[in-house]
Backbone as CSV, one residue per row, in Angstrom:
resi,resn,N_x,N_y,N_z,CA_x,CA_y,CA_z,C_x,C_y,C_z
1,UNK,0.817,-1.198,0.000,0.000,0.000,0.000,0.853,1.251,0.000
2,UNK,0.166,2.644,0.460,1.015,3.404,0.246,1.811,3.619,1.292
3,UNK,3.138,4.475,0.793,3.965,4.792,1.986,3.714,5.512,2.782
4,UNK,4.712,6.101,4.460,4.253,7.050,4.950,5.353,7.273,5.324
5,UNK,5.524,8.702,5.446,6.792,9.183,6.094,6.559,10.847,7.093
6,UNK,7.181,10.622,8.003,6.837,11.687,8.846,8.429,12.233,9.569
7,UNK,8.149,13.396,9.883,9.463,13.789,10.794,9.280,14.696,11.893
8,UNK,9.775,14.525,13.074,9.607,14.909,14.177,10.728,15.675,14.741
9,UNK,11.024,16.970,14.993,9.856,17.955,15.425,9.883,18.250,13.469
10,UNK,9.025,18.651,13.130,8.883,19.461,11.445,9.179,20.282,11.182
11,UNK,9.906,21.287,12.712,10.045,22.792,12.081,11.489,22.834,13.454
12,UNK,12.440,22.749,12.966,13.914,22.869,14.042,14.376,23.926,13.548
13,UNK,15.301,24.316,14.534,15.971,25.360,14.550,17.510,25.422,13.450
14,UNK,18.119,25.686,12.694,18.947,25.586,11.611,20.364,24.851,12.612
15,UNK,20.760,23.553,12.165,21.812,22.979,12.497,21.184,21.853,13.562
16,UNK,20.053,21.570,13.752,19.427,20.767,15.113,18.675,19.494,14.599
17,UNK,18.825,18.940,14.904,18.239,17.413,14.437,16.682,17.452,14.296
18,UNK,16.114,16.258,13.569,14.831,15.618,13.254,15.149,14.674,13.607
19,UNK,13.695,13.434,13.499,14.035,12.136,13.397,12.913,11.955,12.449
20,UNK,13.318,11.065,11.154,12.541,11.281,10.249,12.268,9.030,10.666
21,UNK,11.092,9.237,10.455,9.696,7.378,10.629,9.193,7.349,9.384
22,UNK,9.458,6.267,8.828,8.714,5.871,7.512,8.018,4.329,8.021
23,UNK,7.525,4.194,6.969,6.619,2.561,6.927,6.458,2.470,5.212
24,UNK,6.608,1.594,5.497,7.028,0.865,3.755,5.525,0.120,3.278
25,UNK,4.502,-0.229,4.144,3.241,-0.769,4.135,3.352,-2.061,3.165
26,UNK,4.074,-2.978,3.703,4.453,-3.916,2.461,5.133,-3.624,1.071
27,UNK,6.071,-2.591,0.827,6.868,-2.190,-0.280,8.076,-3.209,0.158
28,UNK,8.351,-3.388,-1.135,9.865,-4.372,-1.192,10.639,-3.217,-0.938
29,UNK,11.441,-3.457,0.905,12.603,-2.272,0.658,13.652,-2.119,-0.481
30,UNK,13.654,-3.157,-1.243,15.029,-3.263,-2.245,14.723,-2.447,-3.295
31,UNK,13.111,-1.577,-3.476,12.672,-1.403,-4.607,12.246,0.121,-3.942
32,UNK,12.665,0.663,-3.181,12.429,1.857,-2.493,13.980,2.662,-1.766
33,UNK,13.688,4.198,-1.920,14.663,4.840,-1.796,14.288,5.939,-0.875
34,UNK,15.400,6.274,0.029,15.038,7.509,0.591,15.987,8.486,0.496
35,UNK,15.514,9.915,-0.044,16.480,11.041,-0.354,15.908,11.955,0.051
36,UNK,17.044,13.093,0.412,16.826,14.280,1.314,17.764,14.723,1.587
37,UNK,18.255,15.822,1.186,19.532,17.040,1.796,20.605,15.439,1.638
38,UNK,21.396,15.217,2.536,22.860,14.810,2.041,22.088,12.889,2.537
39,UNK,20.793,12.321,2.481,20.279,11.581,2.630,20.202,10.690,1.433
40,UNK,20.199,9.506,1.729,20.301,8.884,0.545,20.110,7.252,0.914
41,UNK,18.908,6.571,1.616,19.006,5.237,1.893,18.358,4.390,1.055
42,UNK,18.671,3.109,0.847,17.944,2.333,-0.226,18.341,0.801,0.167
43,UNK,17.468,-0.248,-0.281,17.615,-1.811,0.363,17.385,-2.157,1.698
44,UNK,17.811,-2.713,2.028,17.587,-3.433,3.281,17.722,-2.447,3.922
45,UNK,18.528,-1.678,3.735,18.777,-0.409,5.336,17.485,0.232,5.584
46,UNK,16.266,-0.094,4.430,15.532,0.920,4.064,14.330,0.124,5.116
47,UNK,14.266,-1.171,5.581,12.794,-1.784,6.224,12.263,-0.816,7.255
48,UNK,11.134,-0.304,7.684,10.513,0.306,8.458,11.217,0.596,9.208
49,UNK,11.750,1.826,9.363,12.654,2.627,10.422,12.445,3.743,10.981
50,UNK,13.667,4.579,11.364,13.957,5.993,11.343,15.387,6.617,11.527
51,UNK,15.194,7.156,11.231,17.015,7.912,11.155,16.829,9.669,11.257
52,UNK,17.629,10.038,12.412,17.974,10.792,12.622,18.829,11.879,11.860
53,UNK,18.493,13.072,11.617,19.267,13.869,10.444,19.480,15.462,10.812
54,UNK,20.558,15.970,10.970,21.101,17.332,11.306,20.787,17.903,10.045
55,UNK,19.468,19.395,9.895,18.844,20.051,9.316,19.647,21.057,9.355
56,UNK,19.877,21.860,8.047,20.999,23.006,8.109,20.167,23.944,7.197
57,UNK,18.706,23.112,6.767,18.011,23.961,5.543,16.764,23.097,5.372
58,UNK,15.309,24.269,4.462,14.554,23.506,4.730,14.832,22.423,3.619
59,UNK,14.742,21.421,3.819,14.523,19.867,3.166,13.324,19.174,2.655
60,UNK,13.383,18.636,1.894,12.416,17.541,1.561,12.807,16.449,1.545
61,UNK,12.556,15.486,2.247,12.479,14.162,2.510,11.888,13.172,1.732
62,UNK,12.317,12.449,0.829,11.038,11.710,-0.320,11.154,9.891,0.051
63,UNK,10.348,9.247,0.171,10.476,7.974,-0.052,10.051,7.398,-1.080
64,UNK,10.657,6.708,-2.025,9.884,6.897,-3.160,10.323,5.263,-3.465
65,UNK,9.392,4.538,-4.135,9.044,2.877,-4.190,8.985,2.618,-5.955
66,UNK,9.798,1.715,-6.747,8.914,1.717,-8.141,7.948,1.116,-8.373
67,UNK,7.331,0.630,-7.004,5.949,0.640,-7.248,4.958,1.542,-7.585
68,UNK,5.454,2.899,-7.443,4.318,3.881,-7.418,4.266,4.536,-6.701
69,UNK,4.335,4.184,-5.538,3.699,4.798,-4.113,5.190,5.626,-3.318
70,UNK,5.002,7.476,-3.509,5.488,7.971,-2.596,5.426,8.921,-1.840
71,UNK,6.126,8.998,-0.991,5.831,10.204,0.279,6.528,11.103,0.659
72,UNK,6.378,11.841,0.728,7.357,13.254,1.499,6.882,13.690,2.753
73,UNK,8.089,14.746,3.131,7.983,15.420,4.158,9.020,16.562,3.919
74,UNK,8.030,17.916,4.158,9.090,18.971,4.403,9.638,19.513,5.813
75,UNK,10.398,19.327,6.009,11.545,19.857,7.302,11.790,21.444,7.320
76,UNK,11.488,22.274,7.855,11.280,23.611,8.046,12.414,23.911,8.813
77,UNK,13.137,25.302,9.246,13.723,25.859,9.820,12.935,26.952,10.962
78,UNK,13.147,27.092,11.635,13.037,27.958,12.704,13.485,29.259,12.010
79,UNK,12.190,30.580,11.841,12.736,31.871,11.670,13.642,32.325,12.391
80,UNK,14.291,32.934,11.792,15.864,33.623,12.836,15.068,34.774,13.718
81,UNK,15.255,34.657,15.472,14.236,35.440,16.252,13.416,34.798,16.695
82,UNK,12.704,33.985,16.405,12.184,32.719,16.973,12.606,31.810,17.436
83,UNK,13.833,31.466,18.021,14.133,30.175,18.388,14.071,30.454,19.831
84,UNK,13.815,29.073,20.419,13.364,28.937,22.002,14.442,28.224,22.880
């Protein structure tokens, strides 16, 4: 089915981590890829996970299957003046 991918927190402060959760919903990991800023996983590394990623800009996150089925997520920055 289709993919899902999410990242937590969605909006960090420039240089501060995410942790980006996907689910593959029965996708052959060997046949699915994940790319994003200096990201790049694919195969086996790829089975239902998450991985952690130092945000320096906003990003897009894609999981993408040649089955068809893919997902994103955009990763935001914290306005400069806003950070907590």
């Amino acid at each position: 089915g289709p993919v899902t991918i999410t990242a937590t927190p969605r909006i960090v402060p420039i240089g501060k981590d995410t942790t980006l959760t996907w689910n593959l919903n029965g996708n052959d990991s060997s046949t699915c890829t994940l790319t994003g800023g200096t990201l790049n996983i694919t195969g086996t590394d790829l089975d239902d996970g998450t991985e952690t990623v130092t945000v320096r800009a906003r990003t897009k996150y894609t999981l993408s299957c040649t089955s068809g089925y893919t997902g994103f997520v955009y990763v935001d920055i914290v306005p400069t003046g806003y950070e907590t």
